[in-house]
MDAnalysis code that builds the backbone (N, CA, C; Angstrom):
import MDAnalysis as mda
import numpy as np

u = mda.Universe.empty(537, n_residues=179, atom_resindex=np.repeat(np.arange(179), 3), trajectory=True)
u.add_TopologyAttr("name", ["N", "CA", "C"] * 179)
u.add_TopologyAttr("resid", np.arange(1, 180))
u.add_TopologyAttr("resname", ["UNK", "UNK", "UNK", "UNK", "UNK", "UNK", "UNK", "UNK", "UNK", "UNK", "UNK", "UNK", "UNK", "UNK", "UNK", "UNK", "UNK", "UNK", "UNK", "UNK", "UNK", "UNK", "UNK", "UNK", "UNK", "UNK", "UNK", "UNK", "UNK", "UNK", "UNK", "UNK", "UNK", "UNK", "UNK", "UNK", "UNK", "UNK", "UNK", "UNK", "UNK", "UNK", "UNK", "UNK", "UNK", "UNK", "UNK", "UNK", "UNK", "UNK", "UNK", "UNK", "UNK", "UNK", "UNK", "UNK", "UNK", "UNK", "UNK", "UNK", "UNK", "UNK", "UNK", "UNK", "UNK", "UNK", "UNK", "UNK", "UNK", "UNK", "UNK", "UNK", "UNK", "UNK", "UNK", "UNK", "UNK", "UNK", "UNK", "UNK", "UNK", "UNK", "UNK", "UNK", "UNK", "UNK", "UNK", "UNK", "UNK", "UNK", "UNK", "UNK", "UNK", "UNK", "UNK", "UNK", "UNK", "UNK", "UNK", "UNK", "UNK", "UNK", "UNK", "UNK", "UNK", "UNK", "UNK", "UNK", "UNK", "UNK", "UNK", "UNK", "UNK", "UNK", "UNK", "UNK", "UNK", "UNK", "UNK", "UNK", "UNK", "UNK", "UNK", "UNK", "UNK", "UNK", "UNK", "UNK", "UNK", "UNK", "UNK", "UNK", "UNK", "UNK", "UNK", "UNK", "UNK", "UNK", "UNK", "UNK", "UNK", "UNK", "UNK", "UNK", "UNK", "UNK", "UNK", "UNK", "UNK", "UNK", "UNK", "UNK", "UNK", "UNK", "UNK", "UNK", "UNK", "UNK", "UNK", "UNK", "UNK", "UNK", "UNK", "UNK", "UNK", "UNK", "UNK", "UNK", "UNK", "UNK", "UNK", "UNK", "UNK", "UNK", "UNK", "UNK", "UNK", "UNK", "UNK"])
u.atoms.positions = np.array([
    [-59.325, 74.608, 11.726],
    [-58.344, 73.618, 11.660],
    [-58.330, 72.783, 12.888],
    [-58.417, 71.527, 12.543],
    [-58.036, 70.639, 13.646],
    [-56.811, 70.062, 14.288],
    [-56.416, 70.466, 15.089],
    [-55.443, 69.542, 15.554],
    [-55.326, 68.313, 16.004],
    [-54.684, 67.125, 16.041],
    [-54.645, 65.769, 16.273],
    [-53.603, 65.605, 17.317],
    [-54.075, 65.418, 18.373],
    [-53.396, 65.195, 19.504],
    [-53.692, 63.970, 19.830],
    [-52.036, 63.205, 20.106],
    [-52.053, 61.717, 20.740],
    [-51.860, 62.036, 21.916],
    [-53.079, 60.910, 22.711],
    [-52.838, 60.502, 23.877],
    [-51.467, 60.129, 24.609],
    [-50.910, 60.834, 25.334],
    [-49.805, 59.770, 26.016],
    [-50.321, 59.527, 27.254],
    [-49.575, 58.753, 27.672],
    [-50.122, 58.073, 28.465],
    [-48.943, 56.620, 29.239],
    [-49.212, 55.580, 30.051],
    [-48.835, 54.793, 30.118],
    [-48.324, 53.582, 29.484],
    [-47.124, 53.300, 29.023],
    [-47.486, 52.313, 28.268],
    [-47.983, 50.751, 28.618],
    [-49.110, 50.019, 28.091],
    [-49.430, 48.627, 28.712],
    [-49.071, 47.524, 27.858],
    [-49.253, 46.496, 28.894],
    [-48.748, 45.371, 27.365],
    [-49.798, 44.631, 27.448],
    [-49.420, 43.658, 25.892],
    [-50.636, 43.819, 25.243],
    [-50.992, 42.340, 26.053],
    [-51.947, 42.252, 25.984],
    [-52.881, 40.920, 26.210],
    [-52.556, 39.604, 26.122],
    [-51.822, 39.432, 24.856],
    [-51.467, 38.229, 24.443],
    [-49.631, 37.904, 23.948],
    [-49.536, 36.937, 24.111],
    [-47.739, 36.949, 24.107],
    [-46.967, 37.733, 22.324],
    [-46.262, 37.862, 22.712],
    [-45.622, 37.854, 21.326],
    [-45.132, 37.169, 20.622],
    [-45.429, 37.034, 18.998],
    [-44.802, 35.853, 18.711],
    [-43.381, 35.657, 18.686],
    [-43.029, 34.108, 18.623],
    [-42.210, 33.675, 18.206],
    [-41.145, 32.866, 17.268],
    [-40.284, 33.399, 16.711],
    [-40.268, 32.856, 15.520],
    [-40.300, 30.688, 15.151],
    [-40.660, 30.416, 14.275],
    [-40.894, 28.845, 14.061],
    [-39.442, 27.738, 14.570],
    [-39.656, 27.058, 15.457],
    [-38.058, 26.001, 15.212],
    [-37.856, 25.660, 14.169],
    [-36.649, 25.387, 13.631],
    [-36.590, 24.960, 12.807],
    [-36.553, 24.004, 12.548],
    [-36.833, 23.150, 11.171],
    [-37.177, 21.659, 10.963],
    [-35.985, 20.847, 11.170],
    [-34.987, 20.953, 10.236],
    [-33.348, 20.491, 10.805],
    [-32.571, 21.014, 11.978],
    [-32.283, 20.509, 12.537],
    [-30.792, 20.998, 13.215],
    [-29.820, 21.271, 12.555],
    [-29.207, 22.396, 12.654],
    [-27.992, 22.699, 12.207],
    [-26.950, 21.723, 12.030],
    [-26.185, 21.594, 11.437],
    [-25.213, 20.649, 11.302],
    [-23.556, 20.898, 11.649],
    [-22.907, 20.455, 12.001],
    [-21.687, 21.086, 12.205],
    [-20.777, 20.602, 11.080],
    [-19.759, 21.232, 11.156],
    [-19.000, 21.178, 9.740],
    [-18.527, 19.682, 9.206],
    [-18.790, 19.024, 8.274],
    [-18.011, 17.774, 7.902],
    [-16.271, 18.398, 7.956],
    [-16.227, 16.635, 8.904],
    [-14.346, 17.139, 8.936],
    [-14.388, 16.857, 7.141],
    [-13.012, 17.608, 6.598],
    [-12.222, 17.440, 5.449],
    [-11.155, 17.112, 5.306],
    [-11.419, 15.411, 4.453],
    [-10.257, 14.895, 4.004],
    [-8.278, 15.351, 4.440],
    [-7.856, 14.670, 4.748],
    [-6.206, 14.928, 5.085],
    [-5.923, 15.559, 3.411],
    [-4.943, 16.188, 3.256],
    [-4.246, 15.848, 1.787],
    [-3.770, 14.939, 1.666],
    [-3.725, 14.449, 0.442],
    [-2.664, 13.535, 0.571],
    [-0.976, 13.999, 0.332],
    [0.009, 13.060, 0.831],
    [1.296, 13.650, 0.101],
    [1.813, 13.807, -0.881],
    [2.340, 14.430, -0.964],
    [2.742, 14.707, -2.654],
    [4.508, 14.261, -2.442],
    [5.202, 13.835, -3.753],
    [6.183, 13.275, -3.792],
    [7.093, 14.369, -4.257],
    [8.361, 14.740, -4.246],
    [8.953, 15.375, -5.074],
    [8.224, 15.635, -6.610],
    [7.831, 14.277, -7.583],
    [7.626, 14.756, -8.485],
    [5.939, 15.378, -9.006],
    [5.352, 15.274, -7.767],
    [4.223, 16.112, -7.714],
    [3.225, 14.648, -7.942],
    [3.205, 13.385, -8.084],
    [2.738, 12.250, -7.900],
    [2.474, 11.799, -6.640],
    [1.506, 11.324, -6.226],
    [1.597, 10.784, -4.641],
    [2.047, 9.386, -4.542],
    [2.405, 9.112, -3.560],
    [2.960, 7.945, -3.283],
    [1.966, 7.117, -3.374],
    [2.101, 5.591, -3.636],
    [0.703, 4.549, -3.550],
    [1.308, 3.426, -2.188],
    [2.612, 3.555, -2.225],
    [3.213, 2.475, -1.078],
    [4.069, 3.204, -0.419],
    [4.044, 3.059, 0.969],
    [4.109, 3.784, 2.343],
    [4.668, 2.352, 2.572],
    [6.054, 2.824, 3.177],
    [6.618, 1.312, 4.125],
    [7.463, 2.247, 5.537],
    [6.702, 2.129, 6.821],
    [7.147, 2.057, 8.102],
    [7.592, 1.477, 9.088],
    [8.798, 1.844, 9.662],
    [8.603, 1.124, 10.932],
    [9.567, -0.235, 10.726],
    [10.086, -0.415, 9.090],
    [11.046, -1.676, 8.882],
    [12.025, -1.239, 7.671],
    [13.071, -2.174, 7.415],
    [13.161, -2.095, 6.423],
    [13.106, -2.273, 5.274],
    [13.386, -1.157, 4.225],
    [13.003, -1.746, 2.728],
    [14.049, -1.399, 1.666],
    [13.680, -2.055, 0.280],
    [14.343, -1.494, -0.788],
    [13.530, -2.043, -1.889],
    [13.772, -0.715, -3.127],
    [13.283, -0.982, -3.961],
    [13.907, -1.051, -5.247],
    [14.171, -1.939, -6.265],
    [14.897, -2.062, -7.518],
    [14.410, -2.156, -8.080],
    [14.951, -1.720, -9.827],
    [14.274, -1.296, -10.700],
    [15.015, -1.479, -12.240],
    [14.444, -2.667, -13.030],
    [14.916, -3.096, -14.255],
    [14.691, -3.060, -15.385],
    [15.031, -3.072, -16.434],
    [14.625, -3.207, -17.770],
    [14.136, -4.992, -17.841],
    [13.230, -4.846, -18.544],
    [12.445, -6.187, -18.404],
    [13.134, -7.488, -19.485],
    [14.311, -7.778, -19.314],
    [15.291, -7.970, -20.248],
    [15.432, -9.640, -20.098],
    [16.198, -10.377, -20.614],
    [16.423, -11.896, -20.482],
    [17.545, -11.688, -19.133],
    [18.101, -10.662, -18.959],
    [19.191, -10.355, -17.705],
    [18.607, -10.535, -16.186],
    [17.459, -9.680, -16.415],
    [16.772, -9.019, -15.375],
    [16.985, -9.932, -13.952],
    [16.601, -11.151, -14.343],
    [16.655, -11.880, -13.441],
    [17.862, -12.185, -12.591],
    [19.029, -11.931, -13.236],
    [20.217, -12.529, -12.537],
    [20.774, -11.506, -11.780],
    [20.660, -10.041, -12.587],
    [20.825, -8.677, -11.802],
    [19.900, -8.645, -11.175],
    [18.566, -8.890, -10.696],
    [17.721, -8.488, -9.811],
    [18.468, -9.685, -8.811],
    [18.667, -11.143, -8.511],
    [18.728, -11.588, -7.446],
    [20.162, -11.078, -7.068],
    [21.118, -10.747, -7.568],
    [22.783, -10.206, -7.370],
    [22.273, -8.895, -6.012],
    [21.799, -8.216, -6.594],
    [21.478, -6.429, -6.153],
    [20.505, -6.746, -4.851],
    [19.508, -7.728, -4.979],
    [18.683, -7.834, -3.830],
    [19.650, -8.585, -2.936],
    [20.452, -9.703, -3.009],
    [21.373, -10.159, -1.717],
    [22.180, -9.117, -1.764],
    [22.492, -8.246, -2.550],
    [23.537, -6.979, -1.612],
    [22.998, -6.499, -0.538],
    [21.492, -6.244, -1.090],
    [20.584, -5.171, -0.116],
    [20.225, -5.919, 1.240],
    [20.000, -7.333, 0.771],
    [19.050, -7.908, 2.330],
    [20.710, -8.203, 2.835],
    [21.854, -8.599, 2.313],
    [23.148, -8.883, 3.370],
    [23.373, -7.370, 4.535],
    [22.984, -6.336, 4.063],
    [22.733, -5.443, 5.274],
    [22.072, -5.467, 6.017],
    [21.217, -6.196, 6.257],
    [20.124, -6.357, 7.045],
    [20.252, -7.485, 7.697],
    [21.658, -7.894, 7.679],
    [22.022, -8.851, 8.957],
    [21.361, -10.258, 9.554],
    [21.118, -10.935, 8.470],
    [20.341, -12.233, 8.663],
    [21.568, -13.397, 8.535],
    [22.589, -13.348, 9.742],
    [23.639, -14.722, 9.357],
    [22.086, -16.314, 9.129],
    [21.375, -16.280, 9.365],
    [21.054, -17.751, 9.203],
    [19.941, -17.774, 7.729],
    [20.106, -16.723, 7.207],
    [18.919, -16.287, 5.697],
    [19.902, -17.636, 4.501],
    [18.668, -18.774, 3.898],
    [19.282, -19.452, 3.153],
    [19.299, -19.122, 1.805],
    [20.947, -18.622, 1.515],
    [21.084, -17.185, 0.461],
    [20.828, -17.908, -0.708],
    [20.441, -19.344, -1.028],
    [20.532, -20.075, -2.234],
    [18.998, -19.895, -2.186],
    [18.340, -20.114, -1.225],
    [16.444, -20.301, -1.559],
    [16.190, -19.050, -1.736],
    [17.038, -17.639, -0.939],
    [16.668, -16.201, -1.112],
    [16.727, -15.994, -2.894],
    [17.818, -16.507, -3.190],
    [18.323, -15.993, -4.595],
    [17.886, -16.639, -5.331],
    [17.039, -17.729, -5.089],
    [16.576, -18.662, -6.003],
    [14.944, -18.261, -6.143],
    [14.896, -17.311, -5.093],
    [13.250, -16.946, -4.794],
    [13.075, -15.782, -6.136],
    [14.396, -14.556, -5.643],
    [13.943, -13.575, -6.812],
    [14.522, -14.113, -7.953],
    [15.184, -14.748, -8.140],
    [15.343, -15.335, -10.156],
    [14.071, -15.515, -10.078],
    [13.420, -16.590, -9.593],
    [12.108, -17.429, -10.325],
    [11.152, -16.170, -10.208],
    [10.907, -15.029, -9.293],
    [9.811, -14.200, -9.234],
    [10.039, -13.137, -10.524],
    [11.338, -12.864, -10.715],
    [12.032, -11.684, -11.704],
    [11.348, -12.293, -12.930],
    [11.838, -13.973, -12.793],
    [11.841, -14.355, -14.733],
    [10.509, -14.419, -15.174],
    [9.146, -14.817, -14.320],
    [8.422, -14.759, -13.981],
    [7.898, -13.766, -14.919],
    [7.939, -12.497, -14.189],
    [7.148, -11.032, -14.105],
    [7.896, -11.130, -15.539],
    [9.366, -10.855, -15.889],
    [9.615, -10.735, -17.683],
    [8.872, -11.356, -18.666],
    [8.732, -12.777, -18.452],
    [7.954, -13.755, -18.724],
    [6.371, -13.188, -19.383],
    [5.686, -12.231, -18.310],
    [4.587, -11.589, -18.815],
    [4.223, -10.679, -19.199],
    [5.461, -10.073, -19.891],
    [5.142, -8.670, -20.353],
    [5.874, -7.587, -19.428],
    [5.688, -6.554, -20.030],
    [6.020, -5.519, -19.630],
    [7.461, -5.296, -19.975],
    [7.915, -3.532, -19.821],
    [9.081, -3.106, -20.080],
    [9.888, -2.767, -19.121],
    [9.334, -2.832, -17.381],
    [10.307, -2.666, -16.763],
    [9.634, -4.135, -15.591],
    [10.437, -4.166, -14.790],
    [10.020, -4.678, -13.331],
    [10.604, -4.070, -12.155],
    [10.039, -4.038, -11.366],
    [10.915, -3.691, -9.893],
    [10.516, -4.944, -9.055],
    [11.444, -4.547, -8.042],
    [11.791, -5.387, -7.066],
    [11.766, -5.116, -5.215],
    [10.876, -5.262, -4.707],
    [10.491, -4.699, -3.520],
    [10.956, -5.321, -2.645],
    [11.867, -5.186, -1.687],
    [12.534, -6.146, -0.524],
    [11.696, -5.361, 0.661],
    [11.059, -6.064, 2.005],
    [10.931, -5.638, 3.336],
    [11.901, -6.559, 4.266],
    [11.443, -6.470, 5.450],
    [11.804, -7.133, 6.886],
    [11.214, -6.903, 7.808],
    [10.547, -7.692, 8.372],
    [9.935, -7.562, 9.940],
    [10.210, -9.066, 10.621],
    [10.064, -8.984, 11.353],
    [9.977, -10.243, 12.299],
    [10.672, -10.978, 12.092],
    [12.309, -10.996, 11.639],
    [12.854, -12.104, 10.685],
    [12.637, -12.872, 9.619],
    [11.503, -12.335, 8.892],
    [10.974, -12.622, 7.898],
    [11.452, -11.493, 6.519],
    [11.442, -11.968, 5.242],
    [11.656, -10.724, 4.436],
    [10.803, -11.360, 3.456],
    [10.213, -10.235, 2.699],
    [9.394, -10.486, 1.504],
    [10.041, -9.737, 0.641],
    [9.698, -10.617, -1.066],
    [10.096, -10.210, -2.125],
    [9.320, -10.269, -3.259],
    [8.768, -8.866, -3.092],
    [7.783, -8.526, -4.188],
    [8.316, -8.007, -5.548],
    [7.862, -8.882, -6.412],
    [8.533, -8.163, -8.142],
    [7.036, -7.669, -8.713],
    [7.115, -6.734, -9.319],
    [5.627, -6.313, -10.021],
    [6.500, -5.826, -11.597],
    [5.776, -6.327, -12.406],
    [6.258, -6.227, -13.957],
    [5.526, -4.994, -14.339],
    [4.997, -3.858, -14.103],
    [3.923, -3.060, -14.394],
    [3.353, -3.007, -15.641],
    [2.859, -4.092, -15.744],
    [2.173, -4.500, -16.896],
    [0.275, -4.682, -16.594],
    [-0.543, -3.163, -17.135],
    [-1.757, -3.343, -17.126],
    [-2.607, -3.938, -17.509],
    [-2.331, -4.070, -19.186],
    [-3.104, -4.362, -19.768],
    [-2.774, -6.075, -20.620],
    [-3.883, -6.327, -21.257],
    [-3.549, -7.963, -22.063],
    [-3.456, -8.982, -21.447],
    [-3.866, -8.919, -19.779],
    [-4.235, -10.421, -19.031],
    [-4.580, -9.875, -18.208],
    [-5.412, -11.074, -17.878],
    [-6.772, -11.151, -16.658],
    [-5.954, -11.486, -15.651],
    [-5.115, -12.246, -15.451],
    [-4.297, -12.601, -14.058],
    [-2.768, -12.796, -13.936],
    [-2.391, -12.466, -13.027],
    [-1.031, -12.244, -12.919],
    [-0.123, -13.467, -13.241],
    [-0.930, -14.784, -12.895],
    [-0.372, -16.218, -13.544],
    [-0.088, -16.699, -11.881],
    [0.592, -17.829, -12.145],
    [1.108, -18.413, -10.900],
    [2.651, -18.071, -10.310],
    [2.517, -18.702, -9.377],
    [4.036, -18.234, -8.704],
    [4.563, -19.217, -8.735],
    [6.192, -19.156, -10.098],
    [6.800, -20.780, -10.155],
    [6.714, -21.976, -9.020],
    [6.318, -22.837, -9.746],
    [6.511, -23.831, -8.577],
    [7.961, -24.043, -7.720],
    [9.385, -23.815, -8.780],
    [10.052, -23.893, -8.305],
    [10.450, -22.936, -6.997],
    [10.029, -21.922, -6.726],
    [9.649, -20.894, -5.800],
    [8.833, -21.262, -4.794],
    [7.404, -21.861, -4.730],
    [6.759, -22.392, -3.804],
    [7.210, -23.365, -2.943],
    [8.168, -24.363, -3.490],
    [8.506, -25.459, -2.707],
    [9.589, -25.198, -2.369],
    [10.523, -23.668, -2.101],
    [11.561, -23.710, -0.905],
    [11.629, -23.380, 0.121],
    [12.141, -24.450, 0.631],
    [12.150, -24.594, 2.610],
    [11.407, -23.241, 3.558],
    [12.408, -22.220, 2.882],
    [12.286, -20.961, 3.976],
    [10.901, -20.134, 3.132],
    [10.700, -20.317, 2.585],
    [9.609, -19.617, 1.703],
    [7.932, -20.375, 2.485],
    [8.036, -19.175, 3.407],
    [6.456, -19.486, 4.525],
    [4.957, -19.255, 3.299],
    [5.354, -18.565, 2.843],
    [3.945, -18.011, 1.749],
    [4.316, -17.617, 0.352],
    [3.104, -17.817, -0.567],
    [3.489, -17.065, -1.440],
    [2.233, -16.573, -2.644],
    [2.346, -15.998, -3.638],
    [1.247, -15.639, -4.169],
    [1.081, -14.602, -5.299],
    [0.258, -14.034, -5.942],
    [0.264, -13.013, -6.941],
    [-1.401, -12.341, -6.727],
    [-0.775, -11.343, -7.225],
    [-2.173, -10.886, -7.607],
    [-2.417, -9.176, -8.965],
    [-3.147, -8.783, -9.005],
    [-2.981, -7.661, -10.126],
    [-3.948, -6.269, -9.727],
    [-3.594, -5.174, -9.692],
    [-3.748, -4.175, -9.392],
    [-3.690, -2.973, -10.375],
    [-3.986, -1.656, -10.445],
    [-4.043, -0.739, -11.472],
    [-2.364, -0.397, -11.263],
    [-1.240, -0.829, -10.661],
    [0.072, -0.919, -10.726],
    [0.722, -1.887, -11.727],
    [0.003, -3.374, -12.031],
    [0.172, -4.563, -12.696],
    [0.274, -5.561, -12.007],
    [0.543, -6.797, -12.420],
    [0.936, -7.302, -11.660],
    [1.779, -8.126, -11.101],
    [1.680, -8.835, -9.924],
    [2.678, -8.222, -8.414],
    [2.745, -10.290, -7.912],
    [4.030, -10.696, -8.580],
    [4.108, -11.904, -7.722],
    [5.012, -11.737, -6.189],
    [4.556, -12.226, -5.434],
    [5.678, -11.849, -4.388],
    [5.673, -13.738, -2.888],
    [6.249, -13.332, -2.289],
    [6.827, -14.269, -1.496],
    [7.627, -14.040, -0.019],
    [7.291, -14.636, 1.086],
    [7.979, -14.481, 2.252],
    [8.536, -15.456, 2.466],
    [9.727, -15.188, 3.097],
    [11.032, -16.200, 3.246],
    [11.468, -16.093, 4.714],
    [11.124, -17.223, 5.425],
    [12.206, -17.026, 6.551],
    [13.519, -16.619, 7.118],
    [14.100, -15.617, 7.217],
    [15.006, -15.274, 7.594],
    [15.919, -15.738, 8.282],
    [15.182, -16.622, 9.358],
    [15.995, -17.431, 10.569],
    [14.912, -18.776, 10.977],
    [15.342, -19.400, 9.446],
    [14.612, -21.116, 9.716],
    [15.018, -21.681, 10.751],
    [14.080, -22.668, 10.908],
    [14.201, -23.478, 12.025],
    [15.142, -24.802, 11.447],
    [15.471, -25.089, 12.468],
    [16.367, -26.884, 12.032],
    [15.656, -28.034, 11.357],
    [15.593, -28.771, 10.528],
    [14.910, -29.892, 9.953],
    [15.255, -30.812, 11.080],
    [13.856, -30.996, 11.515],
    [13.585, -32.441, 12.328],
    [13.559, -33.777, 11.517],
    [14.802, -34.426, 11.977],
    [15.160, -36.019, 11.734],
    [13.865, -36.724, 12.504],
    [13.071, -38.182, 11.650],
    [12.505, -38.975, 11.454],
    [13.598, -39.955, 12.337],
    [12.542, -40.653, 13.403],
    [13.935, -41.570, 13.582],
    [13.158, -42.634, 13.432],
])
């Protein structure tokens, strides 16, 4: 019988390096940030309009032959809190009739009524939420365009409907006499 006896001995190293494993072709990547949530509303809907930093109000009608006279009544309640002694309450009130009758005018079963304020300025957005059965929201009465305090004005249509609205000076300036 043979026995098999290993050498011990010293251990040496070997000749040539050891390998190493391959770089890799990509760089690692670090995590994509992820999206905020968005907020959720009481009724589990998210909000689409966010108003900061000023004030607002929003009203809300049956799209009726009325609409118009209760929407401009309810909006000078709302903007007379908002403290504009020099706001010209006949072009204000004359702004949302013509925007209210407007939006009834094209449909839809309800309208609202969006009041802001910044800069002494207030805007008055009516949107009829009416999607479907026209390509454009139409024009913004003329009788509306041509008053004094009314700096801008305009429409346009969105997956909300659409949205005539208008800014009004709050605190016009004096009409300069021609001499």
């Amino acid at each position: 019988m043979s026995e098999v006896v290993e050498a011990k001995g010293p251990k040496v190293p070997p000749s040539f390096p050891p390998k190493s494993p391959p770089p890799q072709k990509k760089p690692v990547e670090p995590p994509r940030p992820q999206p905020a949530a968005k907020p959720k509303s009481l009724t589990g809907v998210p909000p689409r309009l966010v108003v900061t930093s000023r004030r607002a109000r929003a009203l809300s009608f049956h799209a009726d032959q009325w609409a118009a006279k209760k929407a401009a009544g309810q909006a000078a309640l709302a903007v007379a809190e908002w403290d504009y002694p020099l706001l010209d309450e006949h072009d204000f009130l004359k702004a949302v009739h013509g925007l209210v009758h407007t939006a009834v005018s094209a449909g839809g079963k309800r309208v609202s009524v969006h009041l802001a304020d910044q800069d002494a300025k207030i805007l008055v957005m009516v949107l009829n939420h009416q999607t479907d059965g026209q390509d454009g929201a139409g024009a913004v009465p003329a009788e509306v365009a041509v008053l004094r305090t009314v700096d801008a004005c305009g429409t346009h249509t969105s997956h909300d409907g659409h949205t005539w609205w208008a800014l009004l000076d709050a605190e016009p300036r004096p009409k300069k006499h021609l001499a």
